[in-house]
Structures are given as structure tokens and as C-alpha cells.
ZAMARGU-4260 file (C-alpha; in steps of 0.2 Angstrom, whole numbers, plus 5000, padded with zeros to 4 digits):
<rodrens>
0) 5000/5000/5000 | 5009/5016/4994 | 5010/5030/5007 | 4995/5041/4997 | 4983/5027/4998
5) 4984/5027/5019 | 4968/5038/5021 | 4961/5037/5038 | 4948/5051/5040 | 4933/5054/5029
10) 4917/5064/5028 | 4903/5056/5020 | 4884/5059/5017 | 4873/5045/5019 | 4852/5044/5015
15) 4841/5031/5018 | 4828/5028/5007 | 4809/5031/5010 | 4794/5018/5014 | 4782/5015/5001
20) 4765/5021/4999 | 4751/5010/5004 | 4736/5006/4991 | 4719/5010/4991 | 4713/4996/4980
25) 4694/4988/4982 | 4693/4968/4977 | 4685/4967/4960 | 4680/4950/4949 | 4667/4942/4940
30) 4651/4939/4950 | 4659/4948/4963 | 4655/4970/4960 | 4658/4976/4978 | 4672/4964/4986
35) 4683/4973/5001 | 4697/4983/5004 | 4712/4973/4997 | 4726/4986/4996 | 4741/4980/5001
40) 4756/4988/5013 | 4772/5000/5004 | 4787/4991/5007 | 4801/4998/5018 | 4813/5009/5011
45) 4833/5002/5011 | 4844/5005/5027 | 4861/5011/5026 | 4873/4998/5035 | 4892/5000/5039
50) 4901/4983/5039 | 4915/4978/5045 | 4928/4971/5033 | 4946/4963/5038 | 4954/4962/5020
55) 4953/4982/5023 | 4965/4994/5030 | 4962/5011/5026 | 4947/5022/5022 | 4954/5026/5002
60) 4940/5020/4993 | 4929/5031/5001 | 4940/5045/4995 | 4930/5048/4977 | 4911/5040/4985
65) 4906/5052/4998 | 4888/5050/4994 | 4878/5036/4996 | 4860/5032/4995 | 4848/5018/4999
70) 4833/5014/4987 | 4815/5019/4992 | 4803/5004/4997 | 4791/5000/4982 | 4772/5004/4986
75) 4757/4993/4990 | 4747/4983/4975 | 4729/4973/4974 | 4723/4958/4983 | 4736/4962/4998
80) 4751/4962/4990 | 4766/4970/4998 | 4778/4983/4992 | 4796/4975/4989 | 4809/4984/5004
85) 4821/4994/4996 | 4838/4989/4992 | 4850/4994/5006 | 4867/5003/5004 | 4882/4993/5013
90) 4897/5005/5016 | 4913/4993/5021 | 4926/4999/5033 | 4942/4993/5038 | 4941/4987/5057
95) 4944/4999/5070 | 4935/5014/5061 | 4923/5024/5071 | 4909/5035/5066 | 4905/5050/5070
100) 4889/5063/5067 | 4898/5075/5060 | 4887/5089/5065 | 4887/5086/5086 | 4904/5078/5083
105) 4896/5064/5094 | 4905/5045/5091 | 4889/5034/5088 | 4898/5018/5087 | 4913/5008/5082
110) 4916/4993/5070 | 4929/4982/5079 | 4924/4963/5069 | 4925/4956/5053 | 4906/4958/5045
115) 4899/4964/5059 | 4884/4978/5053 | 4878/4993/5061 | 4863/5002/5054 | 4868/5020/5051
120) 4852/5026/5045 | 4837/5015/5046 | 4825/5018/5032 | 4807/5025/5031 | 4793/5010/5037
125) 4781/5006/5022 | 4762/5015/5023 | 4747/5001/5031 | 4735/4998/5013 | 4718/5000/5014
130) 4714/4984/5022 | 4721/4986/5037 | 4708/5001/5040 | 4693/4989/5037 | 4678/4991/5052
135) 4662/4986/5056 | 4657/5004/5054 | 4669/5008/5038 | 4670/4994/5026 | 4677/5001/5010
140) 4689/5013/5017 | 4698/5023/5005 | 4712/5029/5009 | 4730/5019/5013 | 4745/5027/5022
145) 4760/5036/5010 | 4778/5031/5017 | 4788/5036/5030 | 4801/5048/5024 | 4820/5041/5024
150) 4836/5050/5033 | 4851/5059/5029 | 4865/5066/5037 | 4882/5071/5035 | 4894/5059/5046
155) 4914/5058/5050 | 4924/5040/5047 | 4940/5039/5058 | 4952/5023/5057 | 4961/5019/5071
160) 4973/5005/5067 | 4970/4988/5075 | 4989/4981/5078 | 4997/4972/5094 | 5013/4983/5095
165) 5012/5000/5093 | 5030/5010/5088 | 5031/5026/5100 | 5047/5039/5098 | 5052/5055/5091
170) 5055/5057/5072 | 5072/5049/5067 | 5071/5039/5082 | 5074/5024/5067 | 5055/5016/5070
175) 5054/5013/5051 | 5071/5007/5049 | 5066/4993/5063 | 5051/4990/5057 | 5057/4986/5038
180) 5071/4973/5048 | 5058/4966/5060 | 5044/4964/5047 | 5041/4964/5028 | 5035/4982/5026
185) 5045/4994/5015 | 5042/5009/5025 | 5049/5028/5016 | 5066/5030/5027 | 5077/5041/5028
190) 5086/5053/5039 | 5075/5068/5044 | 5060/5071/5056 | 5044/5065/5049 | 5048/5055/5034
195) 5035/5044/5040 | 5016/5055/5036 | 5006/5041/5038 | 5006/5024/5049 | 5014/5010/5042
200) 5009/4990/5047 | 5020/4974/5045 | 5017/4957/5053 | 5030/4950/5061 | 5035/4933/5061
205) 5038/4922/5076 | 5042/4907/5079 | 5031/4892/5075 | 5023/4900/5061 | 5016/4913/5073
210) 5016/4932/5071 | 5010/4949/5078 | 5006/4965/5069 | 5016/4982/5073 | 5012/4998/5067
215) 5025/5013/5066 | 5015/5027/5071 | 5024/5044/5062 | 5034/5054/5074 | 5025/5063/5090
220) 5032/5080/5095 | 5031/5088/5110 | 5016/5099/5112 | 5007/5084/5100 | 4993/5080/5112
225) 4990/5100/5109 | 4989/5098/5090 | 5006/5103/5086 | 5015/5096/5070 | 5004/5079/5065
230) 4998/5078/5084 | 4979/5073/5085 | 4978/5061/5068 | 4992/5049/5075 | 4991/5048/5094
235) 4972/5043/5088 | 4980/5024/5080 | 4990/5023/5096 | 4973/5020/5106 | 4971/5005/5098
240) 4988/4994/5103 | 4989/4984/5117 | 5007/4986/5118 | 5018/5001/5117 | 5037/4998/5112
245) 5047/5016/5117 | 5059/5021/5104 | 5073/5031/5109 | 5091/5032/5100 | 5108/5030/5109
250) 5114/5047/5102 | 5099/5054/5112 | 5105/5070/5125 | 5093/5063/5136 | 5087/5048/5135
255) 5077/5047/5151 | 5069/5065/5148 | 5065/5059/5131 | 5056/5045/5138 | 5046/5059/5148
260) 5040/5069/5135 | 5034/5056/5125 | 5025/5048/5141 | 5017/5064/5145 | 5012/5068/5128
265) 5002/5051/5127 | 4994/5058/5147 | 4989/5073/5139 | 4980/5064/5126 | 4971/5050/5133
270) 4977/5045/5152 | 4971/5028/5151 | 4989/5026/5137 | 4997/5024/5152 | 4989/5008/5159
275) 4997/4999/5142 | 5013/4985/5143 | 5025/4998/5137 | 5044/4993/5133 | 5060/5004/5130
280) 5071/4998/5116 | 5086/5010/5115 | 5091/5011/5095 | 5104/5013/5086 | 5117/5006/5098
285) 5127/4999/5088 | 5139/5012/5090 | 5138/5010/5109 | 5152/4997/5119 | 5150/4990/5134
290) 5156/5003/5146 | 5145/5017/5139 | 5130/5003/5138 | 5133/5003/5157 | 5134/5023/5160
295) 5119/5023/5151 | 5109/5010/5160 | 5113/5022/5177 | 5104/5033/5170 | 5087/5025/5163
300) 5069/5029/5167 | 5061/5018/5182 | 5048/5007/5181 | 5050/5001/5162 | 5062/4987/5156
305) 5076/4993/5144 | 5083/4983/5129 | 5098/4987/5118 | 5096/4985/5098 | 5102/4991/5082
310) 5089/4987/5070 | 5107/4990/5053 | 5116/4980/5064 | 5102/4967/5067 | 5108/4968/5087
315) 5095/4963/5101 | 5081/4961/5087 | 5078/4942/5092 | 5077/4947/5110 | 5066/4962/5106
320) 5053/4949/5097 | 5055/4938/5112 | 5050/4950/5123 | 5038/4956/5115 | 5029/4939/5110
325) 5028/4937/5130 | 5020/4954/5133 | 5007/4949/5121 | 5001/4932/5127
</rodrens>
């Protein structure tokens, strides 16, 4: 998937269609001039349904369909017989997306399993034919109910990617150059902040056949929870991981207040971030030896534990798996 097909947020207007018209129809054949009411009911106009699909992972083909619309229900006709229901329109969305009216900014639900459907916008009920109005007191009855009108409204999509590891560091902290060594995604890399505009996924591969999914979620920046840089749109993926793997190089100034910043952005976002498996790998240290390996361990943040790797060097990687496959299960 190239980096301008990852579209994870898209406004969309949806309507449902309408219910049909019942009939007014009065029962006529041979040897029988003045039969009853036989109108029959409208059928039901079509729903407009968000399923969930698993094959999917971003929001792109929505990009040039922003419009859809159910078909109305069709209307009642002699000797009772229904209306047909009206065709319903199916919008599928990669797992994880959340929808949102777009109006009240209100999140009405969540799609989180393969086929699972969520009626967005139910559609207009069918109109009751003349038969049903039959008494003692008004035997032909005349008239028949019209349809109920459909719904419409604008609404928000948001993906927020569904993966076991999720990649947490500053730009250039090397999270794409790992996850191109760990897994089989071909992330953009190179050597300046926010190379990465979009959230890349690879599966790794364990032992036995098994395997996990990692995202690299683009660079955070200090003030991100705020806004600043590509704040909001990626802190929003990082929601969804149930483990959080601390990226911070060797060549760091401070690797402990680096650790701190991105913790406290993740606080400032969403508090509950906090109560994650977190790990810190420290990259690139391959340039490191085992006396400054040792000043730097003095030095490490409390309460997490530390691994060293170098993702070039392929240093640690196993043991960074290992780890990780533990946390998980």
C-alpha cells in the first residue's frame, strides 16, 4: 500500500431511502362488483449499513464515494400484496473505524469485527394499505398510508489502526528502519523528522509459524497531544495497541527526559495510554560498547524494562521479538 493510499479520515453523506405508499385498492372480479378493501402495505425503504471488513486497511475507497444512498421501498398493489423493501446501501470499513455525526461531533459507534453491521440510517417503514383500516362501521375505506420519509445526514469516518505493537518515539528515532528489519513492510526512510506522514503496518513473524502486527505510528512531537506538528491524527492509532514499544536512539542527549516527554504527551492525550505494557528499546546502539552501555543503564527511566538493539546491525532484534511475544500472550 503506497503512502497516498493510507487515508484514515473521511466525511461522508449518507440517506436512507423512503417507505412505500400504501394502496387504496377495492377487490373486483366476475360475480363479485363490491368485494373489500384489498390494498396492500408499501414496502420499507433500504437501510444504510456500515460493515466491518478485515481484508481492509484504510478508508481510500471512500475517498471519490462520499455520497451514498439507499433505494426507496416500492408501494402497495391489489389483493394484499406487499411493496418490495428497498435495496439497502452497505458501506465497508476497515476494522477499528469509528463513526461519528459530523454535525454534534458525537461518536455513535465503532466497527471492531469482521462483517459485523451497524445500521447508520434505518429507512422509512412502508404505509398500512387499505385493508388494514377495514371496520364494522367503515367497510370500504379509502384511503391507505404514504411512506415514511428516509434519513440523511452528514457523518465523520475515523480509522484507528487495530495492531498488537504500537511503535512510540520522536522522528528519526529509526521506528521505520526497525520495522522494515523486523517485518516485511518497506516503509519511506530516511534521515530527517517526519519521513513517515502516515502509519505503516508489518506482521512480524515468530516462531512456529506465529506472528504479531506492529504499526509505526509517524513521529509525536512535544506539544502533539495539543495539536502541534501531525499531533491529533496519530496519537488517535496509538489508542488502539495493546502494547507500546518506546523508541529512543543512543545518540539521544537525554534519554530518560526523552522517555518523559513522550509519556506525558500520550497523558495529555488520553490517560488511560498509560495503563498499556510499554517497553523501551534504545536504538541505534550499535555504535555503543559495553562501558558506555553501562553509563547509560545508570541513567534509565524507572519502572520500564530497557533493551539494547540496532535494527542496521540486526543487534537485540531476536530478544526484542521475544520480549515482545511474552508481553502479548
Amino acid at each position: 500500500m503506497t503512502e497516498g493510499n493510507f487515508v484514515d479520515y473521511i466525511k461522508i453523506h449518507a440517506e436512507s431511502g423512503k417507505g412505500g405508499g400504501g394502496s387504496v385498492h377495492l377487490h373486483r372480479e366476475k360475480f363479485i362488483t363490491k368485494g373489500g378493501p384489498d390494498g396492500g402495505d408499501g414496502g420499507r425503504g433500504g437501510h444504510i449499513i456500515v460493515r466491518g471488513d478485515k481484508n481492509m486497511w484504510t478508508l481510500f475507497h471512500l475517498k471519490f464515494k462520499k455520497h451514498f444512498r439507499a433505494d426507496h421501498g416500492g408501494h402497495g398493489s391489489a389483493s394484499r400484496s406487499s411493496g418490495a423493501d428497498g435495496s439497502d446501501a452497505v458501506i465497508p470499513v476497515p476494522l477499528g473505524t469509528i463513526v461519528r455525526d459530523a454535525d454534534t461531533d458525537e461518536i455513535l459507534f465503532e466497527i471492531t469485527e469482521d462483517q459485523e453491521e451497524v445500521i447508520l440510517l434505518p429507512g422509512g417503514k412502508g404505509g398500512l394499505g387499505n385493508w388494514n383500516f377495514k371496520s364494522s362501521t367503515n367497510q370500504t375505506p379509502r384511503y391507505a398510508q404514504p411512506g415514511i420519509e428516509g434519513q440523511e445526514g452528514w457523518y465523520r469516518l475515523e480509522l484507528k489502526l487495530l495492531a498488537d505493537v504500537g511503535l512510540v518515539g520522536f522522528p528519526n528515532a529509526g521506528k521505520s528502519t526497525l520495522l522494515s528489519v523486523i517485518t516485511s513492510a518497506k516503509p519511506k526512510i530516511a534521515d530527517y523528522a517526519f519521513t513517515t506522514l502516515k502509519p505503516n503496518l508489518g506482521i512480524v513473524e515468530y516462531r512456529d509459524y506465529q506472528s504479531f502486527v506492529m504499526a509505526d505510528i509517524p513521529g509525536i512531537i512535544e506539544g502533539a497531544a495539543e495539536g502541534k506538528g501531525l499531533g491529533h491524527r496519530f496519537l488517535r492509532h496509538i489508542e488502539r495497541n495493546s502494547t507500546l514499544l518506546f523508541l529512543v536512539p543512543a545518540d539521544s542527549d537525554d534519554i530518560k527526559k526523552e522517555y518523559e516527554i513522550l509519556l506525558n504527551e500520550l497523558k495529555k492525550h488520553n490517560p488511560e495510554l498509560l495503563d498499556k505494557d510499554k517497553l523501551l528499546a534504545i536504538s541505534k546502539s550499535d555504535m555503543l560498547d559495553d562501558e558506555l552501555k553501562e553509563e547509560i543503564k545508570q541513567d534509565l527511566p524507572e519502572g520500564i524494562e530497557a533493551l539494547f538493539i540496532s535494527s542496521v546491525a540486526q543487534q537485540g532484534i531476536t530478544e526484542l521479538k521475544d520480549k515482545l511475544w511474552k508481553m502479548l500472550n
